[in-house]
Structures are given as C-alpha cells and as structure tokens.
C-alpha positions as MATLAB code, in Angstrom:
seq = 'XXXXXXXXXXXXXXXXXXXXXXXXXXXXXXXXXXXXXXXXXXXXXXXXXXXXXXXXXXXXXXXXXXXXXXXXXXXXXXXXXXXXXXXXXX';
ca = [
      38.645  -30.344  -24.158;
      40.933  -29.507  -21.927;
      40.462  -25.456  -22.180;
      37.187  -25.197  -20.927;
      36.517  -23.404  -17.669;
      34.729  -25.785  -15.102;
      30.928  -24.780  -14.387;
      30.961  -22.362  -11.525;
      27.428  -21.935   -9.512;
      26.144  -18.137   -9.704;
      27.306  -16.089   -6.159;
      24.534  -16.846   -3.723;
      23.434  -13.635   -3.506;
      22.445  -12.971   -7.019;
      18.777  -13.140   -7.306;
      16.616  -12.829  -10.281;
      12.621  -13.362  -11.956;
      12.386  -13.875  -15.299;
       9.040  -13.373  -17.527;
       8.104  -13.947  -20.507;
       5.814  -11.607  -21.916;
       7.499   -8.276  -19.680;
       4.438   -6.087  -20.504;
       2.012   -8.512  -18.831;
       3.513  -10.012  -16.230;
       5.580   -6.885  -15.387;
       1.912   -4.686  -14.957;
       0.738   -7.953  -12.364;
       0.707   -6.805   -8.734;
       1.536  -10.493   -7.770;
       4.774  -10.436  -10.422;
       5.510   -7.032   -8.475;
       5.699   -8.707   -4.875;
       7.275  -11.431   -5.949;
      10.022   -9.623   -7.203;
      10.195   -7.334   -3.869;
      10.438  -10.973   -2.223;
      13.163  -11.321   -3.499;
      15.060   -8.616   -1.052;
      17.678  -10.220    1.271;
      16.479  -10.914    4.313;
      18.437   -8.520    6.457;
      16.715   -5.603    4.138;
      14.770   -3.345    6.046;
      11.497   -3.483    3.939;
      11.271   -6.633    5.616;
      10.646   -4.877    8.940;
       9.241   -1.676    7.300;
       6.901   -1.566    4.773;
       7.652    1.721    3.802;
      11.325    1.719    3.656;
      12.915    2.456    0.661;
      13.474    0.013   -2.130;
      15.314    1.246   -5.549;
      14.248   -0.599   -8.424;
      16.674   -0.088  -11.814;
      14.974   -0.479  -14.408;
      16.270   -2.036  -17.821;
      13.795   -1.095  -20.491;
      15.324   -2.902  -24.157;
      14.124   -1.963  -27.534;
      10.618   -0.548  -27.486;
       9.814   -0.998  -23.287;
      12.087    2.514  -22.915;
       9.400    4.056  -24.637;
       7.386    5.844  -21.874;
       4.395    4.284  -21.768;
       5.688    0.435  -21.645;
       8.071    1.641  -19.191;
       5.318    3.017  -16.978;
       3.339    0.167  -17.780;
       5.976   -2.642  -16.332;
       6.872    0.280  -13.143;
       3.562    1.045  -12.156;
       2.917   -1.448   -9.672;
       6.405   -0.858   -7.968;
       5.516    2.619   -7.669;
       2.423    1.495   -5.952;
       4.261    0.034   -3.855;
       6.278    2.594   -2.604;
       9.559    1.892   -4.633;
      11.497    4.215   -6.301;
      12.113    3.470   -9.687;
      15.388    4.666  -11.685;
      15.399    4.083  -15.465;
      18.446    2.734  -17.435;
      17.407    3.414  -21.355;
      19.311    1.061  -23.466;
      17.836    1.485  -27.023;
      15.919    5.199  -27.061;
];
C-alpha cells in the first residue's frame, strides 16, 4: 500500500548486543568486553584503559531487583565502568 513508510537503515552510530538469557550472559566477562567494544573508536578508553565509561543500565521486571541487577553490572564494575541504574518496573 501506498501509506507505508519506506525501510530506513538504523543511524550508523547506533550500536547494540543483544542476549538471550540477560542473567547469564550479562555476569560473562567476555559478554562484558564485548559490549565495551562496542565504544566508538574516537572514545578515549580506547587509548586509556582507565578512562571513564558510563554504562545505563535498563533493568525490566524482576532484573531491577538488586541482586540481578548486580549480577548483570558486576563485571562492568570490574572493569572500571560506572554504572547508573534506570528502574523501570520496581
């Protein structure tokens, strides 16, 4: 029909990793750097391991209770980040 909007490609700085089971793969240290690989590549932790890196997280229905939220952070804590908690359901 004509009233459909034409397929437009994501901007090409959106970037994004997607698990399936968020407990699990969100506690793996190798799920953890993959994400932080995911940093532009002008960022400074590039350079600078220890730069800062603010991670938002987005905990849904029983993950914003505190112990699955510190579950899925606790590796990018580890890893120096600084983690900032967006509670949708609690």
């Amino acid at each position: 029909p004509t009233h459909r909007t034409p397929f437009a490609p994501p901007p090409k700085n959106l970037r994004g990793l997607f698990a399936g089971s968020g407990s699990i793969a969100m506690s793996d240290p190798h799920m953890a750097q993959a994400v932080l690989s995911l940093l532009p590549r002008h960022h400074p932790r590039h350079d600078d391991p220890n730069e800062d890196v603010n991670l938002l997280y987005l905990g849904t229905a029983t993950y914003d209770l505190e112990r699955f939220k510190r579950k899925q952070t606790r590796r990018f804590e580890e890893m120096g980040c600084r983690i900032r908690c967006l509670d949708v359901a609690n």
